[in-house]
C-alpha positions in Angstrom: 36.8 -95.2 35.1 34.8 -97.6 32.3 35.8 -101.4 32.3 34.5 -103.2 29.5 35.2 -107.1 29.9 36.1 -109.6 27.0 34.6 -112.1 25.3 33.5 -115.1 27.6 33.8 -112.7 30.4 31.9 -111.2 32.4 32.1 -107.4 34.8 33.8 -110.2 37.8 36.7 -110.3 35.6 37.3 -106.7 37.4 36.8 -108.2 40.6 40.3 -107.3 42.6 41.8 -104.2 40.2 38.0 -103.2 40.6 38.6 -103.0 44.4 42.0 -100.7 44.3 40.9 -98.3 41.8 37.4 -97.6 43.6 39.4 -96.4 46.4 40.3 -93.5 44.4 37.4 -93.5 41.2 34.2 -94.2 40.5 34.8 -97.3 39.0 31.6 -98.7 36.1 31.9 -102.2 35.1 29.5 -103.4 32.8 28.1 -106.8 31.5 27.8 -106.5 27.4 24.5 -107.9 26.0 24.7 -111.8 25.5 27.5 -111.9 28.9 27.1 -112.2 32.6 23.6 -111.1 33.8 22.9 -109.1 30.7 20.3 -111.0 27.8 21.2 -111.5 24.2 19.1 -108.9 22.1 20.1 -109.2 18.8 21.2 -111.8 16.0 24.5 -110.2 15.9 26.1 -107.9 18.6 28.3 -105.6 16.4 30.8 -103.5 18.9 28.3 -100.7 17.6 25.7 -101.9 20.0 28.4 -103.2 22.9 29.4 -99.1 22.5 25.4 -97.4 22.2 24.9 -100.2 25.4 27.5 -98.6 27.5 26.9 -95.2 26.6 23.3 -95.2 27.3 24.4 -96.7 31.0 26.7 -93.9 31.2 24.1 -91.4 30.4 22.0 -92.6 32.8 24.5 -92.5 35.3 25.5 -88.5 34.2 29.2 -89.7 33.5 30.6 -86.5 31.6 33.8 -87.9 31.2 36.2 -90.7 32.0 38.7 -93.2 31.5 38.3 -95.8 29.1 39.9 -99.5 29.3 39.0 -102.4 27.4 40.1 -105.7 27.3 40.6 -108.4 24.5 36.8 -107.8 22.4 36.0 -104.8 25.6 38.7 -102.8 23.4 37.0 -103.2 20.3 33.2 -102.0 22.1 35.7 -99.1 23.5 36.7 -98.0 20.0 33.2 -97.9 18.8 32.1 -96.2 21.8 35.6 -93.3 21.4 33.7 -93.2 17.6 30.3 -92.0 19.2 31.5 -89.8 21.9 35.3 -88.6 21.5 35.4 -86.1 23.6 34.0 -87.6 26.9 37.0 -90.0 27.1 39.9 -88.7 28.8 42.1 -92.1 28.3 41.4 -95.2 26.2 43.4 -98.0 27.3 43.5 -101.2 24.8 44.7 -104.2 27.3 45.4 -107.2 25.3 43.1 -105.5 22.4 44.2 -104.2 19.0 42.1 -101.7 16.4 42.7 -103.9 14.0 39.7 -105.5 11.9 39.9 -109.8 11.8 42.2 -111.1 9.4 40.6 -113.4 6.3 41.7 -116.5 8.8 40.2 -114.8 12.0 37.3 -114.4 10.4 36.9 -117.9 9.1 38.1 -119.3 12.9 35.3 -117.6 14.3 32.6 -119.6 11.6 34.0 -122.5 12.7 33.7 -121.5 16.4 30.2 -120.3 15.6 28.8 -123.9 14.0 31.2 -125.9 17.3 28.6 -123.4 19.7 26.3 -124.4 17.9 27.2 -127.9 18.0 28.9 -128.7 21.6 29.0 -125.4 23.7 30.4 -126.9 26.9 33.0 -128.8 24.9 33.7 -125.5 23.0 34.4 -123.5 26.4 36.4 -125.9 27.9 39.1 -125.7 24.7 38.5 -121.7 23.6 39.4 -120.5 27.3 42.3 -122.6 28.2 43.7 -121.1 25.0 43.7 -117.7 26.2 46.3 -118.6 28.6 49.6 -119.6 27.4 50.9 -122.9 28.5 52.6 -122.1 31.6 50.0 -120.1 33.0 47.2 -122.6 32.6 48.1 -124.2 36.0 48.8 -121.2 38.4 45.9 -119.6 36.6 43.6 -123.1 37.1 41.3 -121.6 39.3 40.5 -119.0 37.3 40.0 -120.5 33.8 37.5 -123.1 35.9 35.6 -120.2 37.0 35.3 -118.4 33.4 34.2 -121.9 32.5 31.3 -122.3 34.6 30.4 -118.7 34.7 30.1 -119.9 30.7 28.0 -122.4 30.6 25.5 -120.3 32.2 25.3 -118.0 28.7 22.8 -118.8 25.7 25.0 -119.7 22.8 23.1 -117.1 21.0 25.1 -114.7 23.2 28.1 -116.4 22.3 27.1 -116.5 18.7 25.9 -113.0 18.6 29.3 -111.9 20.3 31.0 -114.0 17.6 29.2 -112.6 14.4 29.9 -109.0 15.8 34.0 -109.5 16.4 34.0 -111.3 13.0 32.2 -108.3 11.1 33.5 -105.0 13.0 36.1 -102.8 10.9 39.3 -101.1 11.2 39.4 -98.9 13.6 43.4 -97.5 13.6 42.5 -94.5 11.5 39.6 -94.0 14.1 42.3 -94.2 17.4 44.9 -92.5 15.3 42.2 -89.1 15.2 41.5 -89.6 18.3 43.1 -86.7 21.1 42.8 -87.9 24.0 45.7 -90.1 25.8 45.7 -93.4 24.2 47.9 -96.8 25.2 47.7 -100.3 24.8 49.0 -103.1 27.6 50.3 -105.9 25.9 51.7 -109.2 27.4 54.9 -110.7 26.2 53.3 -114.2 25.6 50.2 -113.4 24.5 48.9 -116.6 22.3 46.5 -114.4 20.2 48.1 -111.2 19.8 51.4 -110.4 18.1 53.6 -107.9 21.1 55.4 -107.1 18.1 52.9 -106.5 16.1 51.1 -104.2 18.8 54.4 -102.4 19.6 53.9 -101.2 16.0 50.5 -100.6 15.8 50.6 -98.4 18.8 53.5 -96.5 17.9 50.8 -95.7 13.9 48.6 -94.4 16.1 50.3 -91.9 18.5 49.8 -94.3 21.6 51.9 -95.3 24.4 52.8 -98.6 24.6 52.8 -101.2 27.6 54.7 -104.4 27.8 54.3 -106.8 30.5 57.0 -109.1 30.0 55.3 -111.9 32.8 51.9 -112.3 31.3 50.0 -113.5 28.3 46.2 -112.2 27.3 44.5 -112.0 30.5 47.1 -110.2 33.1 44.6 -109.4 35.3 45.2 -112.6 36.3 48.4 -113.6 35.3 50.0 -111.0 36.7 47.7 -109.0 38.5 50.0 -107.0 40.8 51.6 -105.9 37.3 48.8 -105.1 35.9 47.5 -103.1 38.5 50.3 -100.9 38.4 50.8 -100.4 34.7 46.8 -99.4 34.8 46.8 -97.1 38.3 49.5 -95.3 36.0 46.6 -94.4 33.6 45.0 -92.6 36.4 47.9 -90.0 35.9 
């Protein structure tokens, strides 16, 4: 099983599902280029390099084939990578992720986000990861948006930025996971304040893929709802 972490996150975001699915897979968790203990190589880090990154790991490693789960930008770097090697993936799971390209408003969001980096990075971190929680998870979920926020502060902004420029410019991908024959589903959460459910509902149902709702959870329930989440994603595991 491949875990591919979102923006601002980091392989530790796997920490405790990491620790029940190992007793049954190999589990791989990777940090993406500009995140964690991995450097910033480029300018721009297009999901086409998140996806050559991880496949080059899994090469090394000799993974012939395996489940795929991405969340938030990981599910974006899984698409690309289900582009460049179809039929190693057994499973691509899209938690809290859509194929979708940014919107005209996303796109300009993210410039602004770029030049406030630029600007005031600790003061951009400590507004952009509270609001990946929706309201009333930010307090039983305290401890955890502290520690994305100094695990973040730790990270160039040119990572950030680089991360930025590559969500910002990456395409469509629904014709891409609609070709695709291997299982497909995407987790959702009920409150999610970046994604539609919706919207997702619909989007899954285009492209031929299960779809997952966790009523008690937002974007990240990993944490949110972790017990959930662990059981909607051991389910993958067939």
């Amino acid at each position: 099983m491949v875990l591919i972490h979102g923006f601002l996150e980091n392989l530790s975001m796997w920490d405790e599902l990491a620790v029940e699915l190992s007793k049954t897979r190999q589990v791989i968790r990777v940090d993406l280029p500009g995140f964690g203990e991995s450097d910033c190589i480029q300018e721009v880090h297009s999901m086409e390099l998140f996806a050559e990154c991880t496949q080059q790991l899994l090469l090394e490693l000799t993974i012939d084939k395996f489940t795929l789960i991405g969340h938030s930008m990981g599910g974006y770097a899984a698409l690309a990578l289900s582009e460049i090697c179809p039929d190693k993936i057994e499973h691509i799971c899209l938690l809290h992720s859509t194929a979708n390209a940014d919107s005209e408003q996303k796109k300009k969001d993210r410039t602004r986000a770029i030049k406030t980096v630029n600007e005031k990075q600790n003061i951009y971190l400590k507004t952009a990861i509270p609001f990946l929680f929706p309201e009333q998870f930010q307090e039983p979920c305290s401890g955890d948006i502290q520690k994305m926020i100094e695990e973040a502060k730790n990270l160039h902004p040119n990572g950030i930025i680089a991360a930025l420029k590559g969500m910002q410019q990456r395409k469509d991908c629904n014709n891409l996971l609609k070709s695709l024959s291997c299982k497909k589903t995407y987790i959702a959460g009920t409150f999610d304040p970046l994604l539609n459910v919706a919207a997702l509902r619909e989007e899954a149902s285009n492209n031929e893929a299960n779809f997952i709702e966790i009523e008690n959870a937002g974007h990240m329930s990993h944490w949110e709802n972790p017990k959930r989440a662990m059981q909607e994603i051991q389910k993958l595991l067939g």
